[in-house]
C-alpha positions in Angstrom: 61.7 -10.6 -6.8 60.4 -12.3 -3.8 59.4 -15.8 -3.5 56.2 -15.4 -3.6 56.4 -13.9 -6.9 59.1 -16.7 -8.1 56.7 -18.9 -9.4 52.6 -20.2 -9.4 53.8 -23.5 -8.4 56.8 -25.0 -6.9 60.1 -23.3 -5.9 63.3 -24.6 -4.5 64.7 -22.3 -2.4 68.7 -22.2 -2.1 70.3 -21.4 0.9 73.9 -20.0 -0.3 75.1 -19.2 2.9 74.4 -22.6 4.2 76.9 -23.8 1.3 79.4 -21.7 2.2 78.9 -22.8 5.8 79.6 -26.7 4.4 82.6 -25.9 2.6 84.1 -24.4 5.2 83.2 -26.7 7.9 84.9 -29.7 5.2 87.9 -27.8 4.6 88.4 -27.6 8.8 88.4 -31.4 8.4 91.1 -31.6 5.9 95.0 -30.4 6.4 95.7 -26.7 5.9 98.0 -27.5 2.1 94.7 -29.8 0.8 93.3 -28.3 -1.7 89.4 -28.7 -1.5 87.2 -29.9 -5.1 83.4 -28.6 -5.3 81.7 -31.3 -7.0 78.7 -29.6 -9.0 77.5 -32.0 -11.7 73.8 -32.6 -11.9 73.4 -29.3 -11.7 74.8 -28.9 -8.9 73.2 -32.0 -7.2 69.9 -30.2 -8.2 70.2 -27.0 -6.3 71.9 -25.0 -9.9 75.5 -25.9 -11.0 76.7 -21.9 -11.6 75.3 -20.1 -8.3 76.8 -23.8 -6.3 79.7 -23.4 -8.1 80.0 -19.6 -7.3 79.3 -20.1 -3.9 81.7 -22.4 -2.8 84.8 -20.7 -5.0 84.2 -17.4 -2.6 84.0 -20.2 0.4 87.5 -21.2 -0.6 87.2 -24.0 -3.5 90.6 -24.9 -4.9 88.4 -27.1 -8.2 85.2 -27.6 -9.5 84.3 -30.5 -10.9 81.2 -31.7 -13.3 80.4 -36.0 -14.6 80.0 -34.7 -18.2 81.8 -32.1 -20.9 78.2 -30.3 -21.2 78.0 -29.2 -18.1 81.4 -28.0 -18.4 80.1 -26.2 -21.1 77.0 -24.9 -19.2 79.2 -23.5 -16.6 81.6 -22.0 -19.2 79.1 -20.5 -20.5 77.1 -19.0 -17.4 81.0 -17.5 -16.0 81.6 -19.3 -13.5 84.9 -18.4 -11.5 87.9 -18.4 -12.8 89.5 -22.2 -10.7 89.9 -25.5 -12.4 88.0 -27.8 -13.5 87.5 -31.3 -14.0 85.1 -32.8 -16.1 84.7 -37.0 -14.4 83.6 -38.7 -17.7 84.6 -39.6 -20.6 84.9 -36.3 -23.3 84.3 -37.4 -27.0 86.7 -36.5 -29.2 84.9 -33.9 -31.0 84.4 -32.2 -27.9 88.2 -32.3 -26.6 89.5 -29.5 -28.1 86.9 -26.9 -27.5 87.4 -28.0 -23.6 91.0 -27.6 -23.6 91.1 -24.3 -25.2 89.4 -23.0 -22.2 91.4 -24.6 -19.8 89.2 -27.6 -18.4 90.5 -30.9 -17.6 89.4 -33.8 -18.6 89.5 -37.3 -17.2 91.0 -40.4 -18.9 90.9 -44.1 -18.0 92.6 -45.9 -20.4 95.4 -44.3 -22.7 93.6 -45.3 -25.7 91.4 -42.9 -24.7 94.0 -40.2 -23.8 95.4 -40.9 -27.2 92.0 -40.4 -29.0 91.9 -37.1 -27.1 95.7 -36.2 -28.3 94.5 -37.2 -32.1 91.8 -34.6 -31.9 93.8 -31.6 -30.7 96.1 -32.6 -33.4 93.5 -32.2 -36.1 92.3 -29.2 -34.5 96.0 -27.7 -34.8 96.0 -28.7 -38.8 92.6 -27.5 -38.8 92.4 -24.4 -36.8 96.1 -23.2 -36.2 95.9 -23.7 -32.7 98.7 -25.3 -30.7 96.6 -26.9 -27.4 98.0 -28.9 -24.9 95.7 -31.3 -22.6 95.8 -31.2 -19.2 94.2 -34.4 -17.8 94.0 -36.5 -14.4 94.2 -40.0 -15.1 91.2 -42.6 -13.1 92.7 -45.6 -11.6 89.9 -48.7 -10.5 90.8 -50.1 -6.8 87.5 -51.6 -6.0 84.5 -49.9 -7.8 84.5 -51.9 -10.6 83.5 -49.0 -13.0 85.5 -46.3 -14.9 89.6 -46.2 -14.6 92.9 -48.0 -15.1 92.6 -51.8 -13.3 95.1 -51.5 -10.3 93.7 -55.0 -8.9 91.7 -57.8 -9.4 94.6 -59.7 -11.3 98.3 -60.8 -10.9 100.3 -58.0 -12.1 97.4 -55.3 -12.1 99.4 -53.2 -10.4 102.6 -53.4 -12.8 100.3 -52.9 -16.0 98.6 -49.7 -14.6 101.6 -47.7 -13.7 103.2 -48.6 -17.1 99.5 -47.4 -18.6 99.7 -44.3 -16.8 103.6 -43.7 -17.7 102.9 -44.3 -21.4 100.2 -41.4 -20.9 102.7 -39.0 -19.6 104.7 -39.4 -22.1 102.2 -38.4 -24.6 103.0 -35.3 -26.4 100.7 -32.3 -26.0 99.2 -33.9 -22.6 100.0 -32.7 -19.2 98.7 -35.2 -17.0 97.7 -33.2 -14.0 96.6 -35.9 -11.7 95.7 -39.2 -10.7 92.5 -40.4 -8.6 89.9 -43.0 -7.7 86.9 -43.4 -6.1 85.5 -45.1 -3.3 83.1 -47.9 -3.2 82.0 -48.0 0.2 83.1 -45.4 2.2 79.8 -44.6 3.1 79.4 -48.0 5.2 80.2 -48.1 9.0 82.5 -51.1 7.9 85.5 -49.6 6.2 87.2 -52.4 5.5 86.8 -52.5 1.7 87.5 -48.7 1.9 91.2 -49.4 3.3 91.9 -52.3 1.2 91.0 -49.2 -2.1 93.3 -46.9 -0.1 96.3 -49.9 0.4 96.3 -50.6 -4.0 96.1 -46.8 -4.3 99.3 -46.7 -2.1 100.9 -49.3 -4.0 100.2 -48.0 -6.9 101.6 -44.4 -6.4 104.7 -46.9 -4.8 105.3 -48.0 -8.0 105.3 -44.9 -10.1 107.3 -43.5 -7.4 109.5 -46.4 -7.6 109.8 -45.8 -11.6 110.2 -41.9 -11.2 106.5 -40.8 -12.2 105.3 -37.8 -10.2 101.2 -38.4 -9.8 100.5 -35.0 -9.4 97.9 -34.0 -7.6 96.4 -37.6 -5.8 92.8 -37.5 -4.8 90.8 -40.5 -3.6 87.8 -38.8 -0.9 83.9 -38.5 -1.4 82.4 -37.2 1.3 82.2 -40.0 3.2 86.0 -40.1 3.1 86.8 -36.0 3.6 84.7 -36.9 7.1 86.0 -40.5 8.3 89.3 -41.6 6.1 91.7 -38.5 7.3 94.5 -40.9 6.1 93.1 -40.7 2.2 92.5 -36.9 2.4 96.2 -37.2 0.3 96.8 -33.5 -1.8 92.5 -32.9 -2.9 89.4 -34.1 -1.0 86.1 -33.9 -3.4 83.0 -32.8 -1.2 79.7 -34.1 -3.4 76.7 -34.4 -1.6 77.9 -32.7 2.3 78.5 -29.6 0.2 74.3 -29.5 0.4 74.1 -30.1 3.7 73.3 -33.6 3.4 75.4 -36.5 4.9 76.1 -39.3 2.6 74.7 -42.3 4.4 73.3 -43.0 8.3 76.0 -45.2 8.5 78.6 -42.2 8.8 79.5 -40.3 12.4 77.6 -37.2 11.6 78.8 -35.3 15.0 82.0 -34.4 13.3 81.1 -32.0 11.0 77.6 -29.9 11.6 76.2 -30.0 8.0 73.6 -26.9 7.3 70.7 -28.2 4.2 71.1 -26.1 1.8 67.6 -26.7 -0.3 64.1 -26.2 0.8 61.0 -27.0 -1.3 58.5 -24.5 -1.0 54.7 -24.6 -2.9 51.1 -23.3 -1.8 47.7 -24.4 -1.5 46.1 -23.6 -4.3 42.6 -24.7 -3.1 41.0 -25.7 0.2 38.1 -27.6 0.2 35.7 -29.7 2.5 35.9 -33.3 2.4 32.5 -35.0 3.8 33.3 -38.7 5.0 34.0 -41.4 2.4 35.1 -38.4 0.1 37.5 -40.4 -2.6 40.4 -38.2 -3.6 42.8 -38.1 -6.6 43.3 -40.6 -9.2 42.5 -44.6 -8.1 40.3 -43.2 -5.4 43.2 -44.7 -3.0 42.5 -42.7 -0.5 39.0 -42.0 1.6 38.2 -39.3 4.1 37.5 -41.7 7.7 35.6 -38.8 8.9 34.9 -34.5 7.8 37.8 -33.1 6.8 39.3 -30.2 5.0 41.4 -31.7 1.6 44.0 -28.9 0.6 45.2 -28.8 -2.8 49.3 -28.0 -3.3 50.7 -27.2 -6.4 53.6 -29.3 -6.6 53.4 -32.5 -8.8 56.2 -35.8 -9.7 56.4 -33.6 -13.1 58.3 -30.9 -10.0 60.4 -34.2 -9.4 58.2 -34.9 -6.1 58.4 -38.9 -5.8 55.0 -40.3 -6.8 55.9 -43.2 -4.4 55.0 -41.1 -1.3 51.1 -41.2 -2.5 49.6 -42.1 1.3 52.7 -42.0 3.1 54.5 -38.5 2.7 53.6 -35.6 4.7 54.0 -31.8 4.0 54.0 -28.9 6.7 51.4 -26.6 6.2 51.9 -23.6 8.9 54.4 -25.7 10.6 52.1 -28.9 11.3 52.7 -32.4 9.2 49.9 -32.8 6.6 49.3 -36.2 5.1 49.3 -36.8 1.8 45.8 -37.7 0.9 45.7 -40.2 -2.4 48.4 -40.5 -5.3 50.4 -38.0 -6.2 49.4 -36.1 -9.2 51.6 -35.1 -12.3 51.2 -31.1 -11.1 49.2 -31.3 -7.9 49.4 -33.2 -4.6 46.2 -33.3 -1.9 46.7 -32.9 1.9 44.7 -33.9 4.5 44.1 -30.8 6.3 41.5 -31.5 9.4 43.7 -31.2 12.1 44.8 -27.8 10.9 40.9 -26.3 10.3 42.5 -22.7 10.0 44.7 -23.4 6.6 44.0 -21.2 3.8 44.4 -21.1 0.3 48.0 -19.4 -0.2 49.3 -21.0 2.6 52.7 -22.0 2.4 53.8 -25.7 1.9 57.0 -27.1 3.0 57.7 -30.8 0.2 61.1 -30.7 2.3 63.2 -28.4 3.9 62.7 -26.7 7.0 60.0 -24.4 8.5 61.7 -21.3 9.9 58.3 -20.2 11.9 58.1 -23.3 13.9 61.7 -24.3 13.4 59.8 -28.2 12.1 61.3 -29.8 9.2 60.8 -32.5 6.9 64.0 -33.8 5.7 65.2 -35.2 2.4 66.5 -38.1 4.3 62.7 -38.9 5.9 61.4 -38.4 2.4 64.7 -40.8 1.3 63.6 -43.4 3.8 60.2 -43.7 2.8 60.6 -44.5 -0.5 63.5 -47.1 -0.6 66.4 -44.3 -1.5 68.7 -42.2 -0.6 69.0 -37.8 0.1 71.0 -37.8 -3.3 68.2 -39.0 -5.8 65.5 -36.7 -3.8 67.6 -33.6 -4.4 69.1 -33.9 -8.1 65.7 -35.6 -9.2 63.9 -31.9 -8.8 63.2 -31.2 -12.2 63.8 -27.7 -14.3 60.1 -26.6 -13.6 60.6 -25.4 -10.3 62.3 -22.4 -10.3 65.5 -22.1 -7.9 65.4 -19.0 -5.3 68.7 -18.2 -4.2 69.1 -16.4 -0.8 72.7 -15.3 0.4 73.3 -11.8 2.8 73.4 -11.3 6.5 70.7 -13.8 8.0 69.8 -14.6 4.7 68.2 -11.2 4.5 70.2 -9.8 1.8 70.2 -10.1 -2.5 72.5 -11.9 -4.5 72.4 -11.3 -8.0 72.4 -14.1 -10.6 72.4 -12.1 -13.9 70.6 -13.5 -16.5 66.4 -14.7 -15.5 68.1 -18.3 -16.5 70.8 -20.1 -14.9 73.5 -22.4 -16.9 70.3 -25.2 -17.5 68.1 -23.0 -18.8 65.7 -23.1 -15.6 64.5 -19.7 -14.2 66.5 -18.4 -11.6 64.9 -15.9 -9.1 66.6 -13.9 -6.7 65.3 -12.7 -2.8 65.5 -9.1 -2.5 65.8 -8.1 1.3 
C-alpha cells in the first residue's frame, strides 16, 4: 500500500527508523548496565503504541511502559515483544489479576492500594485455581505533588514512607519489583527543584538501605533528566517524548543528543480554486482575500486533531513553500492561501507538520506548539484515530515493514509503505 492509497484525507506518517535512531542515541547518554524504559502510553504519544513499542524493543528497550491497564491490554493483545512492562496508574481491582497473569506490572502508591491488589488475586485463586503473584514498582512523591508515597512536605515524611514501602514488601504474593518517582521540573533551565527531588529520593533509598530493604530497580529520569541529570540516570531512565524525536522543552541543551522526528502529517488538496478580491472564506468569514488569489482546499480537519486555534495563523507547505491558513479551521477541511504558489494543483501534497523531503523545509510540532500557547506533546498525542498511521522502516526508509492486522492495538487503520 502506498501512501497515497492510505487514506482520502489525512495520514500520519511514522518514521520507524527515526525511533530506533532516538533510542539509541538516549541509551549512548546513559551508563552501559542502565537499563533503558520505552514509554508508549497514548498510543504511543500518538504515533501507535504496538509498532512504537516494537520498534524501540529491536533498538534495545529493557521495558515498556503504558499510564493505564487498557493499553496494557491493547498491547497484549496486538503481541507486542516479549520485555516488561509497567502499567503508571492506578489498576482497579477487577483488572489486577488478568494483568498479572500475563506478566505486567503494575504501579502502587499507597499500600492500601497494593493490598486491594493482593485481595483480588486472592479471590481470583478461590475463584479460578490460579496461584498469581504481583510484581509491582512502588511510586514515591518528592516534589510533583500528584500520584505516590509522600517522602516530603512534612516532619517525618521520610520515616513514614519507607515503613509504607517495607509493609508492602512484606505483603504476601507481591514482588515489589521497584521503586520510582517523577520529576516536576526537569524540563526547566533551573534545576534546582529537580536536585532537591533527586536529594529526598536519596534519603529515602538511605533509609530503606539503612533498615535492610533492597529498592530494586530505582528509576527517577523523563527525558529531560536521561539528557541533563546523569547523576539520577540510577538503574532505569524512561525516554517519553525524545523517543519521537521531540525535545521536552526549549529550556533543555538540545546539542547533546541529535533527536530525529519521528511523525509527519501528510494531506492533499482536494480543490483549488480562484479567490477574486474580498472573497470571504470558511465559517465567520474571518478571513478576506486582499487581492486575486488561488484558495486551496486540504483535507485535514480539528476532527484529524489539527488545532482549530491556528485558523489565520498556521501555515502548511504545499510543494515545499509555507501556505497560510486562510479562515478557521474546519471540522474535516482547512483553506490555504495559495497565490504565491500559482502552479499548486489539486492532489498536491500538504505537509500539517513534519518535514518536506523535496525541499528539505519543515514545519515543526514545536512552531505549531508555539503558536497556539502549548507544547510538542499535546500536538502529537492529540492526532485523533481518523488519520490513518503509515509506518515506514527499511534502508532509507525505502523498505516494508509489516504490521499484520489492517488495525493496530486502538483500532485505527494501520497502512504499511511498500518499497
Amino acid at each position: 500500500m502506498s501512501p497515497e492509497s492510505a487514506s482520502s484525507g489525512a495520514f500520519a506518517e511514522i518514521d520507524l527508523d527515526a525511533l530506533c535512531w532516538n533510542a539509541r542515541c538516549l541509551k549512548a547518554l546513559t551508563p552501559e548496565k542502565t537499563r533503558f524504559m520505552a514509554v508508549v502510553k497514548a498510543d504511543g504519544y500518538g504515533h501507535g503504541a504496538a509498532e512504537a513499542a516494537r520498534a524501540a524493543a529491536s533498538a534495545g528497550a529493557d521495558f515498556l511502559a503504558v499510564a493505564r491497564p487498557e493499553e496494557a491490554w491493547d498491547l497484549l493483545e496486538a503481541g507486542i515483544p516479549d520485555i516488561p512492562l509497567l502499567v503508571f496508574g492506578r489498576c482497579p481491582a477487577d483488572m489486577a489479576a488478568g494483568l498479572a497473569s500475563r506478566g505486567v506490572r503494575l504501579t502502587v502508591s499507597r499500600l492500601s492500594e497494593a493490598r486491594e491488589l493482593r485481595e483480588a488475586l486472592d479471590a481470583d485463586r478461590a475463584r479460578a485455581g490460579r496461584d498469581l503473584s504481583l510484581r509491582v514498582h512502588v511510586k514515591v512523591d518528592t516534589g510533583m505533588g500528584r500520584m505516590g508515597i509522600p517522602a516530603h512536605g512534612s516532619p517525618g515524611a521520610l520515616t513514614r514512607a519507607a515503613a509504607e514501602i517495607a509493609a508492602i514488601s512484606r505483603l504476601p504474593g507481591v514482588e515489589r519489583e521497584g521503586l520510582y518517582s517523577h520529576f516536576a521540573a526537569a524540563d526547566e533551565r533551573d534545576k534546582t527543584h529537580a536536585h532537591l527531588q533527586i536529594s529526598r529520593f536519596r534519603e529515602l533509598l538511605s533509609a530503606l538501605d539503612a533498615a535492610g530493604i533492597d529498592p530494586g530497580i530505582r528509576h527517577m529520569c523523563n527525558s529531560a533528566g536521561i539528557m541533563e541529570l546523569p547523576e539520577a540516570h540510577f538503574d532505569m531512565v524512561r525516554a517519553g517524548i525524545s523517543l519521537y524525536g521531540l525535545y521536552p522543552s526549549d529550556e533543555v541543551d538540545r546539542s547533546r543528543v541529535a533527536l530525529k522526528p519521528v511523525m509527519c502529517l501528510k494531506t492533499r488538496l482536494v480543490k483549488v480554486l480562484p479567490a477574486p478580491a474580498g472573497t470571504c472564506v470558511s465559517y465567520g468569514m474571518t478571513w478576506k482575500s486582499p487581492q486575486d488569489t488561488l484558495v486551496g482546499v486540504a483535507a485535514l480537519g480539528y476532527a484529524d486533531g489539527y488545532p482549530r486555534l491556528l485558523s489565520n495563523t498556521g501555515e502548511m507547505l504545499v510543494r515545499g513553500v509555507r501556505a497560510p491558513i486562510a479562515g478557521r479551521v474546519c471540522m474535516d477541511l482547512v483553506m490555504l492561501d495559495l497565490g504565491h504558489i500559482p502552479d499548486a494543483a489539486e492532489g498536491d501534497e500538504v505537509i500539517a507538520f513534519g518535514r518536506d523531503a523535496a525541499s528539505g523545509r519543515e514545519i515543526s510540532a514545536d512552531e505549531l506548539a508555539r503558536k497556539i500557547g502549548t507544547i510538542n506533546y499535546e500536538i502529537v498525542s492529540a492526532l485523533t484515530r481518523r488519520p490513518p498511521r503509515c509506518y515506514r522502516r527499511g534502508p532509507d526508509n525505502a523498505g516494508a515493514v509489516s504490521t499484520g492486522p489492517a488495525r493496530t492495538d486502538s483500532g485505527r487503520r494501520a497502512s504499511v509503505f511498500q518499497p
